[in-house]
Backbone as a ProteinNet text record, in pm:
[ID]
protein_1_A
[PRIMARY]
XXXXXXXXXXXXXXXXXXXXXXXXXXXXXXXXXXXXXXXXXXXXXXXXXXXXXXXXXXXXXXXXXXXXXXXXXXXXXXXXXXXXXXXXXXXXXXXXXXXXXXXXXXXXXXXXXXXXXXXXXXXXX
[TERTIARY]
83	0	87.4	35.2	104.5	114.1	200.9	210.1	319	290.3	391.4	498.3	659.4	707.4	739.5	699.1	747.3	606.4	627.3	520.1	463.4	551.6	560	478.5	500	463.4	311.7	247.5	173.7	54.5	74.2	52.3	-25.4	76	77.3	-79.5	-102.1	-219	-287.5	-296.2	-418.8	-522.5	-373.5	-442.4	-505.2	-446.5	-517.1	-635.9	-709.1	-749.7	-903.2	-845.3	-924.6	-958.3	-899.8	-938.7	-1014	-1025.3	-1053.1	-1174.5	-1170.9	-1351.5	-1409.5	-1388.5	-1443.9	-1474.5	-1386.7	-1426.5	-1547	-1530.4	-1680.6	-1791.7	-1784.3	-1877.1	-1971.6	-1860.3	-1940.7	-1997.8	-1948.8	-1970.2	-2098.4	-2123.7	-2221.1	-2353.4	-2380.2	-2404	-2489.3	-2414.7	-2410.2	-2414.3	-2483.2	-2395	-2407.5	-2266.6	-2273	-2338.2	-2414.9	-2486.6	-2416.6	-2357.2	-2319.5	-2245.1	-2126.4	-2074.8	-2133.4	-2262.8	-2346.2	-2338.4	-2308.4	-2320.4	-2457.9	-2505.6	-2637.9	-2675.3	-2825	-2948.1	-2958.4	-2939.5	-2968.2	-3026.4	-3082.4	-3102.3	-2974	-2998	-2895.2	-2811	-2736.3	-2644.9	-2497.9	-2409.2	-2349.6	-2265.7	-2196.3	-2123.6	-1948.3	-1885.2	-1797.5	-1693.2	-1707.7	-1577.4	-1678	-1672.4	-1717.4	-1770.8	-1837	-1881.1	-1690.7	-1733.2	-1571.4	-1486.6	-1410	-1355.8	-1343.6	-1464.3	-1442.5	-1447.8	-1533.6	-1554.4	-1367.8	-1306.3	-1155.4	-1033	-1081.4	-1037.1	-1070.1	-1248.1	-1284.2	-1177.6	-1162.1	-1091.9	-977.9	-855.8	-758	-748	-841.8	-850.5	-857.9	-914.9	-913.1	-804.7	-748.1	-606.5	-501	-516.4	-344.6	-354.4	-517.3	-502.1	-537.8	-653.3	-658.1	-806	-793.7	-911.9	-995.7	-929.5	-939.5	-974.9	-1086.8	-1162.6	-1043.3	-1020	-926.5	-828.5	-706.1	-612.9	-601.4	-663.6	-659.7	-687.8	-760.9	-801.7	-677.9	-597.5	-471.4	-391.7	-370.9	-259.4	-296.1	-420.3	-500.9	-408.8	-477.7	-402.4	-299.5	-164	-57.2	40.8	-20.1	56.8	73.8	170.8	171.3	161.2	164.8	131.3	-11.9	-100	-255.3	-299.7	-284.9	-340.3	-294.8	-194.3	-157.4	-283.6	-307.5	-393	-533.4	-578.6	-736.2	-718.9	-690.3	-710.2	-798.7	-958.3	-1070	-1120.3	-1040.6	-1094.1	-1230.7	-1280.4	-1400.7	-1335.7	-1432.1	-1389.6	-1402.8	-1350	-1328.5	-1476.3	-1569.1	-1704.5	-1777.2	-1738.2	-1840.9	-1775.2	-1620.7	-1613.9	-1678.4	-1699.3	-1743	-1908.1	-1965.1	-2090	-2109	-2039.6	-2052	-1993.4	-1906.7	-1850.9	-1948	-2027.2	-2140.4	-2242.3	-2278.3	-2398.9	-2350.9	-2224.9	-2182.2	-2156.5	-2180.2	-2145.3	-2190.3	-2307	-2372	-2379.6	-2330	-2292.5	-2124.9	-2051.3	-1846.5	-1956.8	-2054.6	-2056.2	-2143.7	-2200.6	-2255.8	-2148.7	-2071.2	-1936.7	-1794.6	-1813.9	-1737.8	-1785.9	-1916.2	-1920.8	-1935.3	-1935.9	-1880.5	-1739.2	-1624.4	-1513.6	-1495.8	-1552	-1549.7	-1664	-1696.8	-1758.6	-1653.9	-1634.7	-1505.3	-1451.9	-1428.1	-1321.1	-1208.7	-1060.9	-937.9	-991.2	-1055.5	-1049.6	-1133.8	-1254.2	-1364.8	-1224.7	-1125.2	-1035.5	-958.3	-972	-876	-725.7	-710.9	-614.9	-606.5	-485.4	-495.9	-541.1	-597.3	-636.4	-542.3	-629.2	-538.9	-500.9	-373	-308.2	-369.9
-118.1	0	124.5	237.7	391.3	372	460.2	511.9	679.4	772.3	876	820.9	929.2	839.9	885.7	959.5	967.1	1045.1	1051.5	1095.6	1244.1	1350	1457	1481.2	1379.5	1354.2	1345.9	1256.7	1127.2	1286.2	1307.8	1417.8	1546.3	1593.6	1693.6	1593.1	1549.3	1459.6	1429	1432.4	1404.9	1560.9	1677.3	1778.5	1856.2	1819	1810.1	1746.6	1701.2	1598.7	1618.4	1684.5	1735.4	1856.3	1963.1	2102.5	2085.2	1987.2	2017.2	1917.5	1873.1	1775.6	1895.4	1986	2089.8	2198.9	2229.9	2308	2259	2141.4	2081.7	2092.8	2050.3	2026.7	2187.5	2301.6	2421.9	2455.9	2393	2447.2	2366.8	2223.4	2204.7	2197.3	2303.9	2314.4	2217.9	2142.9	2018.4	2094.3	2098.1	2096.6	2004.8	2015.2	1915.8	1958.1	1798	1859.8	1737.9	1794.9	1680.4	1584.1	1604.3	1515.3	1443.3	1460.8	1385	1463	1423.7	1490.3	1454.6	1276.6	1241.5	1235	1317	1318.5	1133.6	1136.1	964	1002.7	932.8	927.1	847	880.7	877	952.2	907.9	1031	1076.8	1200.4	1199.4	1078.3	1073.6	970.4	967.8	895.5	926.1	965.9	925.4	976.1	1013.7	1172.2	1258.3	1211.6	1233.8	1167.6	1246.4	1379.9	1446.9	1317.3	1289.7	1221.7	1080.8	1047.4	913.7	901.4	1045	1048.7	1099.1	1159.2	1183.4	1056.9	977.3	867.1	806.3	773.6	706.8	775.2	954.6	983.2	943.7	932	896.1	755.2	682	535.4	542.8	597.8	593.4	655.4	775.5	839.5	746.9	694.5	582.8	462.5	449	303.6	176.1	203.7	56.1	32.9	-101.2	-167.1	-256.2	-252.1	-383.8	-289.9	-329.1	-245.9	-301.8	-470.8	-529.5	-471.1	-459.7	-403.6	-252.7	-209.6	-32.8	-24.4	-76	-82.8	-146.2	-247.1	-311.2	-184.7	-132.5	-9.8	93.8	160	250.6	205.7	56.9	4.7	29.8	36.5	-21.1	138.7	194	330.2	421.9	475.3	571.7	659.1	734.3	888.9	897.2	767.9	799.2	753.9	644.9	597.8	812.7	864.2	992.3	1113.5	1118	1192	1156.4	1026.9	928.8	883.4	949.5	839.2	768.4	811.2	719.4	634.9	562.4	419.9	382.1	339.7	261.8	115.2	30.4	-130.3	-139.9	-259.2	-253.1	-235.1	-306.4	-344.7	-216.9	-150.4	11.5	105.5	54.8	175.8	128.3	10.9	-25.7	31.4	-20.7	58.8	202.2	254.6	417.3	500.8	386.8	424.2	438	318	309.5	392.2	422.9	502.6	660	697.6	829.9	842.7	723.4	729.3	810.9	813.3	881.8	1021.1	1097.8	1211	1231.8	1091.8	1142.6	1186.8	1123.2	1149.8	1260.7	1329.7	1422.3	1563.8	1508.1	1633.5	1620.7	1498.2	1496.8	1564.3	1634.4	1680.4	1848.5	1832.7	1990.2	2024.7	1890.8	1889.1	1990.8	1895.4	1961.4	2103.7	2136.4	2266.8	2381.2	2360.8	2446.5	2515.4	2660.4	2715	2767.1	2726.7	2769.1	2923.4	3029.6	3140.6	3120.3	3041.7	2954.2	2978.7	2926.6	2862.1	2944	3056.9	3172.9	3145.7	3058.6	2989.5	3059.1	3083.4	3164.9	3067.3	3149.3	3091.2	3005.9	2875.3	2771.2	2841.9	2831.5	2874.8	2827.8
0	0	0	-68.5	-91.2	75.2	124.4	286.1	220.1	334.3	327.5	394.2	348.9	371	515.2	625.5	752.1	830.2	939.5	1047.2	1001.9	951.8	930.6	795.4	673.5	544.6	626.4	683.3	771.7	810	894	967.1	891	760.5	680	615.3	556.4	494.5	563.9	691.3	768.2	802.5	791.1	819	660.4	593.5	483.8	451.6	433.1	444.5	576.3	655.2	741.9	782.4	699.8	623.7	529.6	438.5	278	285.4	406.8	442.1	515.3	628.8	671.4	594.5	476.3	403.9	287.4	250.9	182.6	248.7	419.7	466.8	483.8	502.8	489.6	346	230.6	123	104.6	126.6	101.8	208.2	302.4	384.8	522	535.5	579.2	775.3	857.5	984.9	1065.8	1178.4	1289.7	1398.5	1431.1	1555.8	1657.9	1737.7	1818.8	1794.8	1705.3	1652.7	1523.9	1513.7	1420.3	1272.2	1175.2	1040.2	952.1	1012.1	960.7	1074.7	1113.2	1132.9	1265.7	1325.1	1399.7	1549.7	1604.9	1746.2	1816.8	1945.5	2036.4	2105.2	2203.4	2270.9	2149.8	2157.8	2095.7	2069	1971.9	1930.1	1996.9	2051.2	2098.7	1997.3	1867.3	1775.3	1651.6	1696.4	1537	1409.8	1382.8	1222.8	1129.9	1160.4	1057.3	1077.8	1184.6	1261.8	1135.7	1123.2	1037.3	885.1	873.6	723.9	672.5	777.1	723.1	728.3	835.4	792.1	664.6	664.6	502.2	376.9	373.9	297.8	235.9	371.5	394.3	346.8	363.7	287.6	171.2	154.8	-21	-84.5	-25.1	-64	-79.5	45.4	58.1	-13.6	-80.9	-160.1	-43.1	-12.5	112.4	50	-42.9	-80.2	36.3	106.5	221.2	341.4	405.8	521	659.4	631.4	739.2	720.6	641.4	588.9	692.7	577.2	628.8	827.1	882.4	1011.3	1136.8	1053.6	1089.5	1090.6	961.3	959.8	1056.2	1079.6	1157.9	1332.7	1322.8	1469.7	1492	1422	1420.6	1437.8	1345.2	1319.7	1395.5	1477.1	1623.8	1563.2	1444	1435.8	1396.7	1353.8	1360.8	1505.4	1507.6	1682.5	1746.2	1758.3	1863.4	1773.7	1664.5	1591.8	1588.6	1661	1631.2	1753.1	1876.5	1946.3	1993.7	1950.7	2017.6	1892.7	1899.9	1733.4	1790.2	1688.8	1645.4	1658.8	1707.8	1647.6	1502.1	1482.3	1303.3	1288.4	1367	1283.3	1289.1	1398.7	1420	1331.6	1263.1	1180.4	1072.6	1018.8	913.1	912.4	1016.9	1041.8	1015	1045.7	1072.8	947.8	867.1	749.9	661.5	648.5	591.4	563.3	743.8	761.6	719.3	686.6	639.2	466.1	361.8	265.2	207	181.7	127.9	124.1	216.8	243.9	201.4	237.6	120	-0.3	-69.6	-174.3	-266.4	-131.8	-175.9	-143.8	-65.8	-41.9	-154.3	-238.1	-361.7	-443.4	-454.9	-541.9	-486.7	-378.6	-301.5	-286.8	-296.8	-350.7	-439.9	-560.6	-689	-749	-715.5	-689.1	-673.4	-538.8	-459.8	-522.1	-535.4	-606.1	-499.3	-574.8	-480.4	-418.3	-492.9	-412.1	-302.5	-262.8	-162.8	-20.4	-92.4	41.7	38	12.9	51	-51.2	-133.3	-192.3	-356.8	-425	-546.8	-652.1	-737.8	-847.3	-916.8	-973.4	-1078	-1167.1	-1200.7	-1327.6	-1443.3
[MASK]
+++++++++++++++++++++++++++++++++++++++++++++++++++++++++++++++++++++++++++++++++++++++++++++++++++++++++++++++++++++++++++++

């Protein structure tokens, strides 16, 4: 699997990654209530919907076809375990991954919407 190649690389992409999901999530005006991004009953959730939908991101960035896979590396890795520290079990992220899809994919296309000046960022050449 792609990996960066150090904590710093590691780090730099997570905060990426977790700007550029907050900035969709305002663009497509999505808000959090309680941690919650979809609408559910219950008490808050102990780890953020952002929280997982930037992991889901991050999965798909680094190339992890494999829900086991990617969740092993999640475990294993001290600069995400120090950046995530309240994991999901594999099966509740899979759950919760789930129950948020539908919304990565209505913020892919708030992705792509986005204009660099949106983010305070200069125009594409």
């Amino acid at each position: 699997m792609p990996d960066p190649q150090g904590p710093a690389d590691l780090e730099d992409l997570v905060v990426t990654a977790y700007a550029a999901l907050d900035d969709a999530i305002k663009h497509a005006g999505v808000v959090c209530d309680k941690g919650k991004l979809v609408p559910r009953r219950g008490p808050p959730p102990e780890v953020d919907d952002r929280e997982v939908l930037c992991l889901a991101l991050l999965q798909e960035w680094l190339g992890y076809d494999s829900d086991l896979s990617w969740y092993q590396w999640l475990e294993n890795n001290k600069t995400m375990r120090s950046l995530f520290p309240r994991m999901l079990t594999r099966q509740k992220w899979v759950e919760r991954r789930t129950l948020l899809t539908p919304l990565l994919q209505k913020l892919s296309g708030a992705f792509m919407e986005m204009t660099p000046a949106e983010d305070g960022l200069p125009p594409f050449p």
